[in-house]
C-alpha positions as CSV (number, residue, x, y, z in Angstrom):
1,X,16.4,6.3,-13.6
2,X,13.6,6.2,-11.9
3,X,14.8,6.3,-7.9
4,X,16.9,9.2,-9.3
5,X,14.0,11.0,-10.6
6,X,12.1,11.0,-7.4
7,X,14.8,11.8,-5.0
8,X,16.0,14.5,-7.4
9,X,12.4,15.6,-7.6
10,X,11.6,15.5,-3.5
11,X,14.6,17.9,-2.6
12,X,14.6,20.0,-5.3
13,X,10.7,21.3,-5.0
14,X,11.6,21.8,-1.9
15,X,14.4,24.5,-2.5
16,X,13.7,28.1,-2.5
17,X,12.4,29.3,-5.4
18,X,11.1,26.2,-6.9
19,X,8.4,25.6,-9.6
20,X,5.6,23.4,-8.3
21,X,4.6,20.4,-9.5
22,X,1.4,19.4,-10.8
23,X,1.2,15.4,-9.3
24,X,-1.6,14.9,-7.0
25,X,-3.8,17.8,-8.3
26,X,-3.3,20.0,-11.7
27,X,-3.2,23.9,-11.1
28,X,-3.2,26.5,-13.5
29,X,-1.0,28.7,-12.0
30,X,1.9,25.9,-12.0
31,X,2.1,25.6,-15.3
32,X,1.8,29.4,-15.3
33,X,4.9,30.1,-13.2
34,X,6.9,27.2,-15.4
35,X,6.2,28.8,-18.7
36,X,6.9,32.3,-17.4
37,X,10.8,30.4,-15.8
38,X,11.2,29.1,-19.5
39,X,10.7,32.4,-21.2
40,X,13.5,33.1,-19.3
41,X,15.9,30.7,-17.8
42,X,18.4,30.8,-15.5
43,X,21.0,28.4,-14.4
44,X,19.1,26.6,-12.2
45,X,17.0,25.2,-15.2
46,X,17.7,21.4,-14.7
47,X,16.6,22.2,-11.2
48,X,12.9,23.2,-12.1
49,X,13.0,21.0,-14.4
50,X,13.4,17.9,-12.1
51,X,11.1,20.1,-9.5
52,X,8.3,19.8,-12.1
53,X,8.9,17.1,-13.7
54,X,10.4,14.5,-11.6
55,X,7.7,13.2,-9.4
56,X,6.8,11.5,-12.9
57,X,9.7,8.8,-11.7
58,X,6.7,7.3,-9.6
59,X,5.0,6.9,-13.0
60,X,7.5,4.6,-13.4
61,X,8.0,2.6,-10.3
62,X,4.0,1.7,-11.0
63,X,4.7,0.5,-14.4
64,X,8.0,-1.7,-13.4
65,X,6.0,-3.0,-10.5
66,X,3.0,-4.0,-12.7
67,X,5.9,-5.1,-14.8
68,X,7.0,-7.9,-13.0
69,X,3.7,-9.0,-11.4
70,X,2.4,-9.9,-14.9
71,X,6.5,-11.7,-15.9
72,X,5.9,-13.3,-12.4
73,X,2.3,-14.5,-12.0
74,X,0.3,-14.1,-15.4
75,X,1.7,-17.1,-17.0
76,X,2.1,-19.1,-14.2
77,X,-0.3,-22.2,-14.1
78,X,0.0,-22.7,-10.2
79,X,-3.1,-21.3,-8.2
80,X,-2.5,-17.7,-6.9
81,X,-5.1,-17.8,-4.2
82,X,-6.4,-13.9,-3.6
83,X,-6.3,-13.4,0.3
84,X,-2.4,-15.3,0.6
85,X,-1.1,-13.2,-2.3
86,X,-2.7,-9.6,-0.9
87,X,-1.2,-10.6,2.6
88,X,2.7,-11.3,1.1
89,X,2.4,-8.8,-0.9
90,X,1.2,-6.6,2.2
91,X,4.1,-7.6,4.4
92,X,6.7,-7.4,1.6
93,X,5.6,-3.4,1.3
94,X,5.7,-3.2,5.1
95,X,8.9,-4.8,5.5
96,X,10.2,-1.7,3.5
97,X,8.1,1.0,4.6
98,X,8.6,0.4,8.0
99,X,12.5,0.9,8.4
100,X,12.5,4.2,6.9
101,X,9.4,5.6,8.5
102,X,10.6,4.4,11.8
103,X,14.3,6.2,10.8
104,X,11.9,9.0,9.7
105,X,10.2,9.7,12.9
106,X,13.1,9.3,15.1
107,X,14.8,11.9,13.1
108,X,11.4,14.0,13.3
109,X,11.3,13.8,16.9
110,X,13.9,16.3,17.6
111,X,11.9,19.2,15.4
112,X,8.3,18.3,16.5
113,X,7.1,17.6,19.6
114,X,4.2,14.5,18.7
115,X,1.1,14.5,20.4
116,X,-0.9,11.4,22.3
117,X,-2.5,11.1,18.5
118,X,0.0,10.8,16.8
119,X,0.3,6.6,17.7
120,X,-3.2,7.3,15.1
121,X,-1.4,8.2,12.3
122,X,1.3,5.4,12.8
123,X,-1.2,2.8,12.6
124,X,-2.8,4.2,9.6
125,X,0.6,4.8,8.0
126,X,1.7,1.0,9.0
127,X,-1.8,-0.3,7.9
128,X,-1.6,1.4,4.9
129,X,-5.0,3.4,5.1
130,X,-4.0,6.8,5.4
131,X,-4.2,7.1,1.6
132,X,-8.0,6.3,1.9
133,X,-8.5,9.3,4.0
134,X,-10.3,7.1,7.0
135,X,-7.8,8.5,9.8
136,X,-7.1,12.1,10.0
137,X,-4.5,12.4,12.3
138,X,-0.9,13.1,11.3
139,X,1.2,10.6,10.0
140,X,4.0,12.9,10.0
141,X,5.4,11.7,7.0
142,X,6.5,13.4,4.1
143,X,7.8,12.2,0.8
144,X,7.6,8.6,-0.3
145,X,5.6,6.6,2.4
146,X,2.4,7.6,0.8
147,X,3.3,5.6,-2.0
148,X,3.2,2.1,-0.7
149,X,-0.5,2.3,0.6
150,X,-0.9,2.8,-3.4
151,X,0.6,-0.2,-4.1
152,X,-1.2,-2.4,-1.3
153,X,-4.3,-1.1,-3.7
154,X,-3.0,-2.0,-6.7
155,X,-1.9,-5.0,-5.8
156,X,-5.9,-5.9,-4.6
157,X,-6.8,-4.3,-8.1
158,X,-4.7,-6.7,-9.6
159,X,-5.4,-9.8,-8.0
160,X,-9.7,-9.2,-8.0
161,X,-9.9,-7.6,-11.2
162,X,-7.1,-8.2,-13.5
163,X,-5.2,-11.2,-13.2
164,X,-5.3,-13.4,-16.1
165,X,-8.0,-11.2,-17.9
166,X,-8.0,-10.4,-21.2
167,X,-6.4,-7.4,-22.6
168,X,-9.8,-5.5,-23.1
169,X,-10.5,-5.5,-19.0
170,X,-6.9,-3.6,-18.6
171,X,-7.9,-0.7,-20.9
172,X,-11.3,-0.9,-20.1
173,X,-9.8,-0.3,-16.1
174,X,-7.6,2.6,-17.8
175,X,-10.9,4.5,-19.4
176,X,-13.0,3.6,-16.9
177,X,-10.3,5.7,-13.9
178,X,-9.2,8.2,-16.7
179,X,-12.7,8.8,-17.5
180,X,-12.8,9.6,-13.6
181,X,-10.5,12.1,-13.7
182,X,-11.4,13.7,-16.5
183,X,-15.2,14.8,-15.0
184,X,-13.4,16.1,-11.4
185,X,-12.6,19.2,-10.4
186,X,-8.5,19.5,-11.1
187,X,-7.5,21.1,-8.5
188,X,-10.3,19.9,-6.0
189,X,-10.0,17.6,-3.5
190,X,-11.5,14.6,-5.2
191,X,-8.9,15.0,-7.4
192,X,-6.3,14.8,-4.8
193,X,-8.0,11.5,-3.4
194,X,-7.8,9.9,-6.7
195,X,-5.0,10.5,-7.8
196,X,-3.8,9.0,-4.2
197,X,-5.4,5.8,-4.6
198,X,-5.6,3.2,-7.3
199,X,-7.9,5.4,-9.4
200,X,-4.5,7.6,-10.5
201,X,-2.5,5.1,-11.4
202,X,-4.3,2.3,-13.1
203,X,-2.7,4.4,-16.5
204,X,0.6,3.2,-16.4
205,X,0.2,-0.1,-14.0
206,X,-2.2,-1.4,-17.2
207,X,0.1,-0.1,-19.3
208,X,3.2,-2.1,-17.2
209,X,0.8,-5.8,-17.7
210,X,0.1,-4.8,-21.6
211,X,4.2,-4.4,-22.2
212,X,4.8,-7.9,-20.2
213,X,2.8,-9.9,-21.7
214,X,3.2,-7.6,-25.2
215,X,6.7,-6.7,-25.3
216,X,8.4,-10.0,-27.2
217,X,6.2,-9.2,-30.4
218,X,7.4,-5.8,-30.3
219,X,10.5,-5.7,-32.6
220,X,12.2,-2.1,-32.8
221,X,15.6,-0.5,-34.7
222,X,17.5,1.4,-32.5
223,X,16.6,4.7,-34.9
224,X,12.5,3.8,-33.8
225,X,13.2,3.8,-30.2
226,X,14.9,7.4,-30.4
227,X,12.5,8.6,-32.6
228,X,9.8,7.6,-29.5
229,X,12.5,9.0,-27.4
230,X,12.0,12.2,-28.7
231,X,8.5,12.8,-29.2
232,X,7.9,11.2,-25.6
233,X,10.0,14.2,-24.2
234,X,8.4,16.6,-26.4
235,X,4.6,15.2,-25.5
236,X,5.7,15.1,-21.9
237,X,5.9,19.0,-21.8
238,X,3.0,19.4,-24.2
239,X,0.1,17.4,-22.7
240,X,1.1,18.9,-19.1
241,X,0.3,22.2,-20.2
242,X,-3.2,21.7,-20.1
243,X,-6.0,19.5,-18.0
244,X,-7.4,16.7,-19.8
245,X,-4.3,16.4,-21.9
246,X,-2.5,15.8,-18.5
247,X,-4.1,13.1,-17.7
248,X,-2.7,11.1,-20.5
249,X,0.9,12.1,-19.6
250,X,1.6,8.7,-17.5
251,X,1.6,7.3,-21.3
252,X,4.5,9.3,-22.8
253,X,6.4,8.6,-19.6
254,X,6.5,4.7,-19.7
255,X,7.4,5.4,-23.4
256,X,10.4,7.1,-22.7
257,X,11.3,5.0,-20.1
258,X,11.5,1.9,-21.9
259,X,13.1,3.6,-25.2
260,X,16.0,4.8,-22.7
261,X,16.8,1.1,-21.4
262,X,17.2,0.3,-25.3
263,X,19.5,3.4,-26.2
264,X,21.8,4.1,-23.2
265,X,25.4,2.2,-23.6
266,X,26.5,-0.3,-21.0
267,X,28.6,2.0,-19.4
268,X,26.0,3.7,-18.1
269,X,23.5,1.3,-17.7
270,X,26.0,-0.2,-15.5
271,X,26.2,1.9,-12.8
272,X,22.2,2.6,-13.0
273,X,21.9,-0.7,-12.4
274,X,23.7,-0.6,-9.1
275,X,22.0,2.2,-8.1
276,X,18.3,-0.1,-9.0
277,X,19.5,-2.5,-7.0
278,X,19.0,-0.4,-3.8
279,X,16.4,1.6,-5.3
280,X,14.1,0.3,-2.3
281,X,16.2,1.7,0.3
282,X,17.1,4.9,-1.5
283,X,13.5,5.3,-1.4
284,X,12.5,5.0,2.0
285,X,15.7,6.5,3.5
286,X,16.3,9.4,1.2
287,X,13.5,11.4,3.0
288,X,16.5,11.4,6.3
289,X,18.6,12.9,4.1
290,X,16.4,15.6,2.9
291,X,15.3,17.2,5.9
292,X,19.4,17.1,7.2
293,X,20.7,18.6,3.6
294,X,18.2,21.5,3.4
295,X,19.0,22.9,7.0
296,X,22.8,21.7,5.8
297,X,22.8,23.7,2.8
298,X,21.3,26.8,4.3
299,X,23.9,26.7,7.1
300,X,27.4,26.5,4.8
301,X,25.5,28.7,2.4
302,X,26.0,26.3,-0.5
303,X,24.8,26.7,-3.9
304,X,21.7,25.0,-5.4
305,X,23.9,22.7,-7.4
306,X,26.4,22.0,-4.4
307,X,23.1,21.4,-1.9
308,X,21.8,18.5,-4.8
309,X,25.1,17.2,-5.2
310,X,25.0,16.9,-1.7
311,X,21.9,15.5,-1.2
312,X,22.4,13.2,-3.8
313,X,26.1,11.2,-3.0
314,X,24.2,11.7,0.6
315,X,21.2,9.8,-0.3
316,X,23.1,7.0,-2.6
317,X,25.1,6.1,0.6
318,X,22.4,6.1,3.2
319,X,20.7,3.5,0.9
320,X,23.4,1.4,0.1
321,X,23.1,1.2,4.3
322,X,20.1,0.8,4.9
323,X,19.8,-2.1,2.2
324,X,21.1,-4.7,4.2
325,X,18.7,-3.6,6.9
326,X,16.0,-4.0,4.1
327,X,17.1,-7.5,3.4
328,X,16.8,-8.6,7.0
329,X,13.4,-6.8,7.7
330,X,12.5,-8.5,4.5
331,X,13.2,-12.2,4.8
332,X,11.6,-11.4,8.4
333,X,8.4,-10.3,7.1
334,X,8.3,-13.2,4.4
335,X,9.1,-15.7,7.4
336,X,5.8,-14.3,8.7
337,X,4.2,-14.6,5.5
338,X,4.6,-18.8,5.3
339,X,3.2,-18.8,8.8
């Protein structure tokens, strides 16, 4: 659901006509243009939709990935030491982010001619620093790749701060960075810096290591969870009409996300599953798949809905591909990570 989300969300706001998100930064005049769509909508409605809403997919990823940190380390009795566990972890990310950036910028390289500098903005993409703002050259590099320096930082955050700590140093971590936000400018670019680095997403990563260690005492009928469901979707919309509201949004997101893996049958869960298990290489290789579909679609004059259906089959094959490649570039990183 998640993978889907994103990919969904990264071609559609880039369609003509879209409604702009409000992810990194939250302006006005977004929200403005969504409200003024829903007073009256078109047929391209579940378009905008995923436009707007989608990116919140991410949302997601940070939980799941804070998810199974905490299944995997915070009840383990073995010694984790810090500087071994940052540096796998580092390698694992850069196993992945390196094939489809590489793809990326092969595929880039016959629309834009890349200056001496540009080797820069490789390295700080590779190092995963660009997020940080240090290097200010071009990574050239739209789309997901931004999203793995992120996790290098969260993974840090988690190792220094909030492994094995008691529940009260996770939420104090979520006031403390919501707190943050909430005394910024919105659509500034401190905002834009925070909500690139850890500061963004501690939100739903705490809320990812509360539910693992939490979830087994929570007991739910199936009526409860569609009941959350529901006023997830509806709190969704609501709290990103306005600022601080916004903020909070991350919550209602995990909420719905975890109520859905209760409600939907095995016949589709099935088939979701499949798509999960290449969710890695979806994501770094579906940015390929983009940039070809767009100038596709505006060439055989397809409609919105044939350019995402497109897009989408496109992208589900490409990263059942690219997969394997994953696994390889993978087990070679982890080879390097023993050493």
């Amino acid at each position: 659901m998640a993978i889907l989300s994103i990919i969904l969300h990264n071609y559609t706001h880039w369609m003509y006509g879209a409604i702009f998100e409000n992810e990194f930064t939250y302006q006005e005049w977004h929200v403005s243009k969504l409200l003024a769509y829903l007073s009256h909508p078109d047929g391209r409605l579940p378009l905008q939709l995923f436009s707007f809403f989608g990116h919140y997919g991410v949302v997601i990823f940070v939980f799941l990935s804070a998810y199974g940190l905490e299944k995997k380390y915070g009840r383990t009795t073995r010694d984790v030491r810090p500087l071994p566990f940052i540096w796998t972890h580092y390698l694992k990310l850069l196993s992945m982010c390196i094939v489809g950036y590489a793809a990326y910028l092969l595929l880039n390289a016959f629309y834009v001619s890349y200056p001496a500098s540009t080797i820069f903005g490789v390295l700080s993409q590779l190092t995963m620093l660009c997020n940080l703002g240090i290097c200010s050259f071009a990574t050239y590099a739209p789309g997901p790749y931004w999203y793995f320096g992120l996790m290098l930082q969260l993974y840090v955050v988690y190792r220094l701060l909030l492994f094995r700590r008691s529940w009260g140093m996770i939420v104090g971590a979520i006031l403390v960075c919501s707190i943050a936000q909430a005394f910024v400018t919105p659509d500034g670019a401190t905002m834009a810096w925070l909500r690139n680095n850890f500061v963004g997403s501690i939100l739903p990563f705490g809320l990812g290591l509360l539910y693992a260690r939490y979830e087994e005492d929570i007991q739910l009928s199936k009526t409860a969870y569609v009941i959350i469901a529901l006023v997830s979707i509806a709190l969704i919309f609501v709290t990103s009409l306005s600022f601080l509201p916004w903020i909070t949004t991350p919550i209602f997101v995990c909420a719905l996300a975890t109520s859905c893996t209760q409600l939907l049958p095995q016949s589709v869960n099935k088939p979701l599953a499949w798509v999960g298990s290449i969710s890695a290489a979806i994501f770094v290789s579906h940015p390929i798949v983009r940039q070809l579909g767009l100038a596709l679609a505006e060439k055989l004059h397809f409609t919105p809905y044939q350019s995402v259906l497109t897009f989408l089959i496109s992208a589900l094959l490409l990263g059942a591909l690219f997969q394997p490649i994953l696994n390889r570039s993978t087990k070679l990183f982890m080879k390097l990570a023993k050493h």
